[in-house]
C-alpha positions as a Python dict, from the first residue, in 0.01 Angstrom:
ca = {
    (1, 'X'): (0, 0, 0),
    (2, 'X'): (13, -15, -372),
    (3, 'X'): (193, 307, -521),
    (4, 'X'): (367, 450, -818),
    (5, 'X'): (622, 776, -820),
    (6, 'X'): (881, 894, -1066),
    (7, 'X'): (1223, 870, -944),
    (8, 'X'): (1276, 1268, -943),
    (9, 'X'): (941, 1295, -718),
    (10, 'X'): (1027, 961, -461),
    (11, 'X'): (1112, 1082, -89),
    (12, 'X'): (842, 1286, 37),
    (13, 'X'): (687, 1189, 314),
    (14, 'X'): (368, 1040, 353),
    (15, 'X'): (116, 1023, 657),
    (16, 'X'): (-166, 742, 740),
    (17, 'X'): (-413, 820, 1053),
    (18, 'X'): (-708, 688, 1174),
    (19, 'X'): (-854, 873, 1508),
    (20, 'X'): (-498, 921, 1677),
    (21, 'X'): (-351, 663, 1548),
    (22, 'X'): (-83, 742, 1276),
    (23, 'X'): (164, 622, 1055),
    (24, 'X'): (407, 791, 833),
    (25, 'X'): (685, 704, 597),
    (26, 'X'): (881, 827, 295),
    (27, 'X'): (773, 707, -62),
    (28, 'X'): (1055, 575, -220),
    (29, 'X'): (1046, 500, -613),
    (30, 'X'): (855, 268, -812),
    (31, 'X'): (1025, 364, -1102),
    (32, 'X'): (791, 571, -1363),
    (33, 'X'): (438, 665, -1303),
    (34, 'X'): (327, 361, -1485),
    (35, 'X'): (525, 134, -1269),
    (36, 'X'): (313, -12, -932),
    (37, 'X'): (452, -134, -622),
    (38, 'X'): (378, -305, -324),
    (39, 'X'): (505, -334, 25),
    (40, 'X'): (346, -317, 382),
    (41, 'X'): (387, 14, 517),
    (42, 'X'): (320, -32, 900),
    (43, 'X'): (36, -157, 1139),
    (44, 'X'): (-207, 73, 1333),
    (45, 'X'): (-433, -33, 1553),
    (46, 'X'): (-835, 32, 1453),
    (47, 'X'): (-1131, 70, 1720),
    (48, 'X'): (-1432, -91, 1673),
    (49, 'X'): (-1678, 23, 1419),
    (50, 'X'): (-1672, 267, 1161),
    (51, 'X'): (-1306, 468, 1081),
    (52, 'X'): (-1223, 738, 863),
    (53, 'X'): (-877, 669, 742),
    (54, 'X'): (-670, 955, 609),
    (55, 'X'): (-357, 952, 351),
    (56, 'X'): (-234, 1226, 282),
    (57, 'X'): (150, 1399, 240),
    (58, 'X'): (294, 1498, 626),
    (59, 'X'): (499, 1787, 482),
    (60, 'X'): (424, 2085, 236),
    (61, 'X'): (594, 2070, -63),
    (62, 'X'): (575, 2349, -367),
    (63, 'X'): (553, 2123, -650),
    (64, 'X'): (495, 1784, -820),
    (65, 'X'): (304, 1517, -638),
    (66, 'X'): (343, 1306, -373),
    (67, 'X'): (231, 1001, -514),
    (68, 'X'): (-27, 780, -763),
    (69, 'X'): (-151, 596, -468),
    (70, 'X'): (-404, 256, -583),
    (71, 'X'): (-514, 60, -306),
    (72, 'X'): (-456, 52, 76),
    (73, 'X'): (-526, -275, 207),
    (74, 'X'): (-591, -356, 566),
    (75, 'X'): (-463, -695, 714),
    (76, 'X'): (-586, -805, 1074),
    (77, 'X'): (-366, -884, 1248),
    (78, 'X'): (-372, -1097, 1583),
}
């Protein structure tokens, strides 16, 4: 996942799903909202064909954002 959050709105928590299948995490900070990062975020497993795949925040929150989010990139994995 490729991201970028101001430090005062880092640590909400984030949620991945295809089908069932789900990951979640807490954004931590890249530093400004100009400032990208990378790092892997987890591994779900896919079914064959076509997927919708979901990000979106896993809690309410009143204000701000959760995130500038850039690219998810999928790795297979054997």
């Amino acid at each position: 996942m490729e991201w970028s959050v101001s430090d005062e709105e880092a640590g909400k928590e984030f949620l991945l799903e295809a089908k069932d299948r789900q990951i979640t995490g807490i954004e931590w900070p890249s530093g400004s909202w100009k400032t990208y990062k990378t790092a892997a975020i987890g591994n779900i497993q896919l079914d064959a064909g076509n997927q919708k795949i979901v990000f979106k925040a896993n809690k309410h929150f009143d204000k701000g954002a959760i995130l500038d989010l850039r690219q998810i990139t999928l790795k297979r994995v054997k």
